[in-house]
Residue, then its C-alpha position, 0 to 999 in steps of 0.5 A: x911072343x906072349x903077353x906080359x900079364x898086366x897083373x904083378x904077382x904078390x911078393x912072398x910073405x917072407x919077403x914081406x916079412x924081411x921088409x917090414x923087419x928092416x922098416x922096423x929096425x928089428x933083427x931076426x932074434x928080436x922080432x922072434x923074441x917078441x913074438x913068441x917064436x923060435x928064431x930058427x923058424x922065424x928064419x925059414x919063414x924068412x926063406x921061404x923054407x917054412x909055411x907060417x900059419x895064420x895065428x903067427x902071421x897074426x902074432x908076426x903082424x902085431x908085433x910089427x904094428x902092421x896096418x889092416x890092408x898091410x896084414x891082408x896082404x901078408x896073409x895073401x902072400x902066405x896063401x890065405x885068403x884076407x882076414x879084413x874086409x874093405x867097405x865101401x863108405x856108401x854101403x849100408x854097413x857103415x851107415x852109422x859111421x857116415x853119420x859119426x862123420x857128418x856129426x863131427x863136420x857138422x859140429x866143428x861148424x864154424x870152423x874147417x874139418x875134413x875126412x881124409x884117408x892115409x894119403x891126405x886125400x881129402x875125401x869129405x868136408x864141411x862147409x866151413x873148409x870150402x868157405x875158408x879155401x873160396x875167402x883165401x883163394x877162390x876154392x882149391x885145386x886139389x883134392x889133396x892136402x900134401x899137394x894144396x900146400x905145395x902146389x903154388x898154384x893151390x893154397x901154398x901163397x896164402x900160407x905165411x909159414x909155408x917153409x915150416x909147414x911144407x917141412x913139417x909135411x914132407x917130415x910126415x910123409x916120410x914117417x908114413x913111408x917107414x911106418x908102411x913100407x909097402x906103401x908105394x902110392x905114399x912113396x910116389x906122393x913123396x918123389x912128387x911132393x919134392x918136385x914142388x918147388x923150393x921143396x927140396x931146398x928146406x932146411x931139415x934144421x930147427x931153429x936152435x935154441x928159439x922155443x917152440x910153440x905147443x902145437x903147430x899152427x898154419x898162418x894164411x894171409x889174405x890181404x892185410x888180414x892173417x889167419x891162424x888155425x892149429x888142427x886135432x886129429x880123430x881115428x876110429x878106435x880098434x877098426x876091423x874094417x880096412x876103410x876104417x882104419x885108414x879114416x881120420x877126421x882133421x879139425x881146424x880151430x882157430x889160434x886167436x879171436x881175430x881168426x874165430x870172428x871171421x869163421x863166424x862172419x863167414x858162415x853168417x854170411x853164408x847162412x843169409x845168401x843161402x837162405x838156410x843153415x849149414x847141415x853137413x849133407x851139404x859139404x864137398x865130397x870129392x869124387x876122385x878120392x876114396x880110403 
């Protein structure tokens, strides 16, 4: 008997293509429309009938709003070889950007900020994250933000509002999962998130005619004490680097006084057990997660 090769062959690119369409919600006329070709070869390209050729699958992914690591993998499928490169974030080649990254950790201090990748592993911090996880619970489990605020053994019992965050996650994964089908690690990240429980019970429904605050905000709560951060977001603009694309830069800022005065209490303390200030060389990395 033959052994089953452990590697799975690429779909073909008009199966990736038909897929990406469906996600879109877009029709064979209107993605030939947009982008600029005949909807009779767009649908030999579909069928396999027709070889595209790497400008269309550039014009093809553009109009699709494709992801870099999606937009190799269509070329790939097609039988050409990735246009986009994927850079570890140790090599010399991104050095400049780790010190952007170190800059804005640094420079959110007192505050929490993290580096995540598209999947909300949290691949970096500065200090002020892992103060605030030790002040709330001890330090966190995971090394992932989806499952820090579902898991009730992370931070989820500290979180005042954990049904409307918890919701406002899981509302999040799905938009990831549509904005990239191929995605399965999103789609298994989702199928683990429901398995949390009390997950699957929340009410997709808002609160009807009650006003909504500007910016969500997360609610900790550590004895008598509550805590309320809302976050930014920053990316790299026009990446042409798989790593970097799928980078973003998370930053925590307090929602009232009481909240901005412990971060502060905290990081003095924290600077006269230590001895010295924060430098951002000194915050938690995680070793298992990478872009």
């Amino acid at each position: 008997m033959k052994a089953m090769s452990a590697v799975q062959a690429p779909a073909p690119a008009g199966a990736l293509l038909r897929e990406w369409r469906a996600a879109r919600r877009l029709s064979q006329l209107d993605l030939a429309l947009a982008a600029d070709v005949s909807p009779r070869h767009l649908s030999c390209v579909e069928t396999g009938k027709a070889q595209p050729s790497r400008e269309l699958i550039a014009r093809l992914a553009d109009t699709l709003g494709m992801p870099l690591r999606e937009r190799n993998a269509l070329l790939v499928a097609a039988g050409y070889a990735p246009e986009y490169a994927e850079t570890a974030m140790d090599g010399a080649a991104l050095a400049q950007v780790r010190r952007a990254i170190e800059f804005i950790l640094e420079h959110q201090e007192p505050y929490p900020a993290f580096l995540l990748n598209r999947r909300w592993d949290v691949l970096r911090t500065n200090r002020a994250a892992e103060r605030m996880a030790a002040f709330l619970r001890g330090g966190r489990r995971h090394d992932n933000l989806v499952r820090q605020f579902l898991d009730p053994e992370d931070l989820r019992p500290a979180v005042v509002n954990w049904e409307e965050i918890a919701g406002d996650l899981i509302r999040h994964l799905h938009e990831a999962i549509a904005a990239v089908p191929s995605d399965r690690a999103a789609q298994d990240l989702l199928n683990e998130a429901m398995r949390y429980p009390g997950v699957r019970a929340l009410s997709r429904a808002r609160g009807a005619g009650a006003a909504a605050p500007p910016l969500l905000t997360v609610v900790f709560r550590k004895a008598d004490r509550e805590l309320r951060f809302f976050s930014t977001l920053t990316t790299f603009a026009t990446p042409r680097d798989v790593t970097l694309d799928e980078l973003r830069i998370e930053c925590a800022f307090p929602a009232d006084e009481e909240t901005a005065s412990l971060c502060r209490r905290l990081a003095a303390e924290a600077a006269g057990a230590d001895g010295q200030p924060f430098s951002a060389g000194q915050g938690h990395e995680s070793a298992s997660a990478r872009p």
